[in-house]
Each structure stands twice: as structure tokens, then as C-alpha cells.
C-alpha positions, 0 to 999 in steps of 0.5 A: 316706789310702785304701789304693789297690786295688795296695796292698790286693791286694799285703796291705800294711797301711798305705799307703807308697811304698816296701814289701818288695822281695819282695812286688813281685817276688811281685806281678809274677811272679804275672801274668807267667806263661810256660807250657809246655805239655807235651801229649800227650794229649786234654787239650790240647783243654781247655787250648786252650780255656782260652787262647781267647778265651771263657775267656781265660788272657791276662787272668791273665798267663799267655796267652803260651806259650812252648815252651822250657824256659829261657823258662818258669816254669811247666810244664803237663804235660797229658795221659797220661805213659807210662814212656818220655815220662817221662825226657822230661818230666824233661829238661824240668823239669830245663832250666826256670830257678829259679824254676819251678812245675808243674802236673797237668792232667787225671786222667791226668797226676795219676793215671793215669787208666784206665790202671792198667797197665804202661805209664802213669806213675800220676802225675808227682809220682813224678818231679818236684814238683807244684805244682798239681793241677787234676782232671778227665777233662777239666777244665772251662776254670773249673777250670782258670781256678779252678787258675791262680788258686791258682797265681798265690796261691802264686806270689804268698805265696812267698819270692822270691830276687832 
């Protein structure tokens, strides 16, 4: 019997109805991706590109934004972090229901940017983990259409508590 395109992407070896519980809820989760988009800086205009119509995120399972912590599983924080935001962004993380992932969208948010003074959180992975980094000053929509990609794999590969 052939392998059907479901099964080869899910990695099950031998074609059956029944499989692991776990690589289901991998699968589904992968493309039912709610983000909320955590925007403070030029960036935004990236993402926005990102989400239209040209490049299109809804085809990946992640098109729908949500903007509540508790209805999200992922957060994109895009843009420059500045001390005084990052209690914020903490509180929202904090909110976000298990499991949640994040995501570093742009050189500001990874690292600070040029902004190497008092005011600017030299990178978020000093207050909540990272997941994903997507590089760039801005990112091209392909990056970040390559990083949501390498989200859905992680999401996808990791254990899943039911």
C-alpha cells in the first residue's frame, strides 16, 4: 500500500489507521498557529507585509492574529524593546496558555539593534525564551515566511501533552 502525502509529512513509517496521538496533535498544531503580534517598532510594516496578500502567512496556518495573550500560542515580539516595555512584554508572555512559543522579529528585538544604550533591552532572550529568531533590519517577508516554516517544524517534532 502507498504512503499517502498526510502520512509521509506526519514521518510515519508504514502506512495505518491508527498512529501516535502525539504526532496528530504535532500535525494540527502546526498549522493552527494564533499570533500575537507584539509591535512597537518599524517591523510592523514587515510583518504586515508578511500577513498579505503577496506573501500570505494564512496559507501556513498562522494568518489569524489574535490580540490576547490567552487566545495565543505564539508571540511576535517585533521591534525595539526598551527597559520600561519589558515588564510589559513579561506580563504578556506570562498570560499566554502552555503551550506558547516566541518569536525574535528583526535585529532590534534579537539584539538590540543600533541601539546599544541605556534604554534598549539588547535582546529579549534576557527575559523570556526564544524560540525562533528571524534576523534582519527589517526582515524580507521570505525570511520570515523561511522562520514561521522552522517554527511549524519545532512545533510539529515536539512532545505534546494531551
Amino acid at each position: 500500500m502507498e504512503m499517502s502525502p498526510l502520512q509521509h509529512e506526519m514521518g510515519l513509517a508504514e502506512p495505518f489507521v491508527t498512529t501516535k496521538l502525539d504526532k496528530v496533535l504535532g500535525w494540527g498544531r502546526k498549522y493552527s498557529i494564533f499570533n500575537y503580534p507584539f509591535v512597537t517598532a518599524c517591523c510592523g510594516m514587515e510583518y504586515m507585509s508578511a500577513a498579505c496578500s503577496r506573501y500570505d502567512m494564512d496559507r501556513f496556518g498562522a494568518g489569524l492574529p489574535r490580540f490576547s495573550p490567552r487566545q495565543s500560542d505564539v508571540l511576535l515580539v517585533v521591534g525595539t524593546i526598551t527597559h520600561k516595555m519589558a515588564p510589559v512584554l513579561k506580563q504578556v508572555y506570562d498570560q499566554m496558555c502552555e503551550p506558547k512559543w516566541v518569536v525574535a522579529f528583526g535585529a532590534c528585538t534579537i539584539s538590540g539593534g543600533p541601539y546599544n544604550n541605556y534604554a534598549v533591552l539588547q535582546g529579549i532572550d534576557q527575559i523570556i525564551p526564544v524560540d525562533i529568531y528571524i534576523p534582519g533590519c527589517p526582515p524580507h517577508p521570505e525570511i520570515v515566511m523561511d522562520g514561521l516554516i522552522k517554527l511549524q517544524a519545532k512545533i510539529q517534532h515536539q512532545k505534546h501533552e494531551v
